[in-house]
ROFI-174081 format. One line per 5 residues: for each residue x, y, z of N, C-alpha, C. Coordinates in nm, 2 decimals, padded with zeros to 4 digits, m for minus. Atoms other than C-alpha are relative to their C-alpha. Example, Ala and Ser with C-alpha at 12.3 -4.5 7.8 and 13.67 -1.06 7.14 Angstrom:
REM residues 2
00.09/m00.12/00.00/01.23/m00.45/00.78/00.09/00.12/00.00 | m00.09/m00.11/00.00/01.37/m00.11/00.71/m00.08/00.11/00.08;
END
This chain:
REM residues 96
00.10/00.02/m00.10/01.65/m03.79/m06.83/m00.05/m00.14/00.01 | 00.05/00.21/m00.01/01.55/m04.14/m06.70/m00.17/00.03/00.06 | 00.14/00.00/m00.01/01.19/m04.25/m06.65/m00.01/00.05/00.18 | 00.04/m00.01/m00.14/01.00/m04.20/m06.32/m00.04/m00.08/00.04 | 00.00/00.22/m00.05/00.93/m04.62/m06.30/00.16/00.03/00.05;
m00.14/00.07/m00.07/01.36/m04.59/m06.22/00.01/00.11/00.09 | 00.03/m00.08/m00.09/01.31/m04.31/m05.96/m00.01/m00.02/00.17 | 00.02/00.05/m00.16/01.36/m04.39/m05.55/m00.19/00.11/m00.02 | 00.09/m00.13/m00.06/00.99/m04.24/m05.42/m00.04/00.10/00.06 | m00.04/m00.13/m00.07/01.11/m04.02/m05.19/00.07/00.11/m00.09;
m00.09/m00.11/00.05/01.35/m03.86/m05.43/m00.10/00.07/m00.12 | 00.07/m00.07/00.11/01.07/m03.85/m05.73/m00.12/00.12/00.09 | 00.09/m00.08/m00.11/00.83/m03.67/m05.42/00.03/00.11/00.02 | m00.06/m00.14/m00.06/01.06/m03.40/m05.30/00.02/00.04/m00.11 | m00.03/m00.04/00.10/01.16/m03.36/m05.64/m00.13/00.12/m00.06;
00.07/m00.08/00.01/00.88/m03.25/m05.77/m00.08/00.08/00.06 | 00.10/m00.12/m00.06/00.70/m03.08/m05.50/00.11/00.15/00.01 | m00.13/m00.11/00.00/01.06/m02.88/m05.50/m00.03/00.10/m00.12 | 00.03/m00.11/00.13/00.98/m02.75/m05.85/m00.08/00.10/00.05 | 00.11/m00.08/m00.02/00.69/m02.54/m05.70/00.03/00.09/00.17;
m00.05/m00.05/m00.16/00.84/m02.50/m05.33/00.09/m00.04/00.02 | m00.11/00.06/m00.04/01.18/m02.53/m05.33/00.08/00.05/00.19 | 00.01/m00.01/m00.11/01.20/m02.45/m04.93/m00.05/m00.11/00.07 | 00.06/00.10/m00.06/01.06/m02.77/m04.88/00.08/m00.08/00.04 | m00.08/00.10/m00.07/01.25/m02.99/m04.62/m00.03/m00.16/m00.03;
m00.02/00.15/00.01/01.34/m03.37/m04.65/m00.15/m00.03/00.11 | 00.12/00.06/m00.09/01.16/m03.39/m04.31/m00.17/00.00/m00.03 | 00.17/m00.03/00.05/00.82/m03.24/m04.45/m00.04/m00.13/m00.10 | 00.02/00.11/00.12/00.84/m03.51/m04.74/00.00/m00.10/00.09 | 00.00/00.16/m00.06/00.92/m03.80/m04.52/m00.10/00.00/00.05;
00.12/m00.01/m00.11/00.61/m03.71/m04.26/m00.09/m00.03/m00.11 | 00.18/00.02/00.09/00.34/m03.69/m04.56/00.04/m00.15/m00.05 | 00.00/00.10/00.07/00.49/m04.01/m04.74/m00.02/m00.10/00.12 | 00.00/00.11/m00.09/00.54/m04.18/m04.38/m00.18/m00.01/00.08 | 00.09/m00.03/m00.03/00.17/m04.06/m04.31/m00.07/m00.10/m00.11;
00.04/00.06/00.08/00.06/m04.25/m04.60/00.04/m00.18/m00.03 | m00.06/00.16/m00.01/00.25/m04.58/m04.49/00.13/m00.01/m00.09 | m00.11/00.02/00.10/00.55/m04.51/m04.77/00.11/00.03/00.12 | m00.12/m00.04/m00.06/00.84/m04.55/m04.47/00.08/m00.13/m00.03 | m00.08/00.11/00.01/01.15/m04.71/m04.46/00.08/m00.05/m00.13;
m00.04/00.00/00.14/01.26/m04.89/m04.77/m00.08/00.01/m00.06 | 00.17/00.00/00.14/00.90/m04.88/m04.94/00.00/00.16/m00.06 | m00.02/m00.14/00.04/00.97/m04.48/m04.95/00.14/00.02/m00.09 | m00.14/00.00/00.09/01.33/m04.55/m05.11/m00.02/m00.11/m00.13 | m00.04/00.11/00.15/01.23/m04.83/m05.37/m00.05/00.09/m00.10;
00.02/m00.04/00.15/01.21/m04.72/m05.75/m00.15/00.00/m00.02 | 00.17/m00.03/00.03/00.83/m04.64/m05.84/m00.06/m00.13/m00.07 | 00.04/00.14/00.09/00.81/m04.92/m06.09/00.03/m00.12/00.06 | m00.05/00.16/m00.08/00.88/m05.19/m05.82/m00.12/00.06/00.14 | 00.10/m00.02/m00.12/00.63/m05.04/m05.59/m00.18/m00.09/m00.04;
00.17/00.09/00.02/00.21/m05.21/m05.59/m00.06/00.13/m00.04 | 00.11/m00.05/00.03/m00.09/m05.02/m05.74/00.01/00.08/00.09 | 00.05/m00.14/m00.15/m00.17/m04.87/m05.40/00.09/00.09/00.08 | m00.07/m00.07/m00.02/00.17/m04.79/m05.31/00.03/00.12/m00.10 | m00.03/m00.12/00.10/00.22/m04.56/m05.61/m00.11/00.12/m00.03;
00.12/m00.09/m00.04/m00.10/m04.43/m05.55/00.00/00.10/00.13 | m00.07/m00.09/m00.12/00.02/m04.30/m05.23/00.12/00.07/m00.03 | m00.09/m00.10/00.03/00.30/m04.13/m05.35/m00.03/00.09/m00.11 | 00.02/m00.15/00.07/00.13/m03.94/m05.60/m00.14/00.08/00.13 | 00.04/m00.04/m00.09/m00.11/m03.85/m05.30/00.12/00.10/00.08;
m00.03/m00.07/m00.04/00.18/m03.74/m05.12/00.03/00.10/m00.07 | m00.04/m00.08/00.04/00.28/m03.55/m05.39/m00.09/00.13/m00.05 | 00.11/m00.06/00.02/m00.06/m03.38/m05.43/00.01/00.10/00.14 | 00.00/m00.08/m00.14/m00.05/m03.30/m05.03/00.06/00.13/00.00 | m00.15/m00.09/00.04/00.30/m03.10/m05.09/m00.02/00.07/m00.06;
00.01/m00.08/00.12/00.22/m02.95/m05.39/m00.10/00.12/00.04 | 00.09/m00.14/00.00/00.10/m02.54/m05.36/m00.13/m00.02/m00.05 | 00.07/00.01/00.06/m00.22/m02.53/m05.41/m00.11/00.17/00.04 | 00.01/m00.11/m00.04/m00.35/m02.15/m05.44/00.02/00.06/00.10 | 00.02/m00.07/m00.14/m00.29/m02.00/m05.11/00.14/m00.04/00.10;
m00.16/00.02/m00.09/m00.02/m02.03/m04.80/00.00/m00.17/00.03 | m00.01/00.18/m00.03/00.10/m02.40/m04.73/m00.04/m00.03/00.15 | 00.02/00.04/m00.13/00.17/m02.46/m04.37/m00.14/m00.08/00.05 | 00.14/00.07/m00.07/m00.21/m02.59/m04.22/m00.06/m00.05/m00.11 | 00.07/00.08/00.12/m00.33/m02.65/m04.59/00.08/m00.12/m00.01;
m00.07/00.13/00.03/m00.07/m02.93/m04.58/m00.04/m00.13/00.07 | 00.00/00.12/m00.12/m00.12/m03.09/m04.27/m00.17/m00.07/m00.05 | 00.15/00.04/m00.01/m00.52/m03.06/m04.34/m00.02/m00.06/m00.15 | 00.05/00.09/00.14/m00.50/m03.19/m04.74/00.07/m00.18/00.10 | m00.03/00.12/00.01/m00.29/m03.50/m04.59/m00.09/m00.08/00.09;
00.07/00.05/m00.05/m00.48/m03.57/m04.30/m00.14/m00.06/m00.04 | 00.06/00.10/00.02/m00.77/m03.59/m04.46/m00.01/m00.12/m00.11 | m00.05/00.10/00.07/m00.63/m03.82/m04.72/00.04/m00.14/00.06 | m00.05/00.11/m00.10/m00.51/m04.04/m04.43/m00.16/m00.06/00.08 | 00.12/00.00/00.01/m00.84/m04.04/m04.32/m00.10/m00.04/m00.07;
00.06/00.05/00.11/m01.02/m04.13/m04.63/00.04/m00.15/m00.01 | m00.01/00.07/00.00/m00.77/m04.40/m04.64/m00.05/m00.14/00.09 | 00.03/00.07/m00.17/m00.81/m04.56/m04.29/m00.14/m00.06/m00.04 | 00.13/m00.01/00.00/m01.21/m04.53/m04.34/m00.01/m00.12/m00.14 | 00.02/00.12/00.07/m01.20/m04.73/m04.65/00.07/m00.13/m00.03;
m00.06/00.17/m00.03/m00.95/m05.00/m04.57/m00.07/m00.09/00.08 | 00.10/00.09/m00.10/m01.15/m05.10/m04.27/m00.18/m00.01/m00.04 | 00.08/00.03/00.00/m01.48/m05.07/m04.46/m00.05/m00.11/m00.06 | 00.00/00.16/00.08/m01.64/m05.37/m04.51/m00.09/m00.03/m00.15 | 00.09/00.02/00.12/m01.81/m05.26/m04.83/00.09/00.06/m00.15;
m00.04/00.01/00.10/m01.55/m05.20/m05.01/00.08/m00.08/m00.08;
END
């Protein structure tokens, strides 16, 4: 088993939210990571080559994804959104 620093982010994402929901589509993974700003190559580089805040976003997405008591579908959309949300609000605040 190799670390999860040498890990693309998309593949360590789907990975593990697959342990718990393996029904879970590529597309579903890309939207929450691309929702989070991880698109493109920033969602394919290795974890340990990513910044602080990008790796912090991908365990976010992987929080989104991930079952959490009850049916997924709308709990997904509504954990990520407001996660994106939270984001937004304190990048642009000027007190933090």
């Amino acid at each position: 088993m190799h670390s999860p620093q040498d890990t693309g982010a998309f593949e360590y994402v789907a990975d593990e939210v697959r342990r718990l929901n393996p029904l879970l589509d590529s597309a579903t993974v890309r939207s929450a990571m691309g929702s989070l700003g991880l698109t493109g190559p920033k969602a394919l580089r290795p974890i340990g080559a990513l910044s602080g805040g990008e790796k912090a976003r991908v365990a976010l997405a992987t929080f989104c994804l991930t079952p959490h008591n009850g049916g997924e579908g709308a709990s997904v959309r509504v954990r990520c959104a407001l996660f994106v949300s939270f984001a937004r609000f304190f990048s642009a605040c000027p007190f933090a």
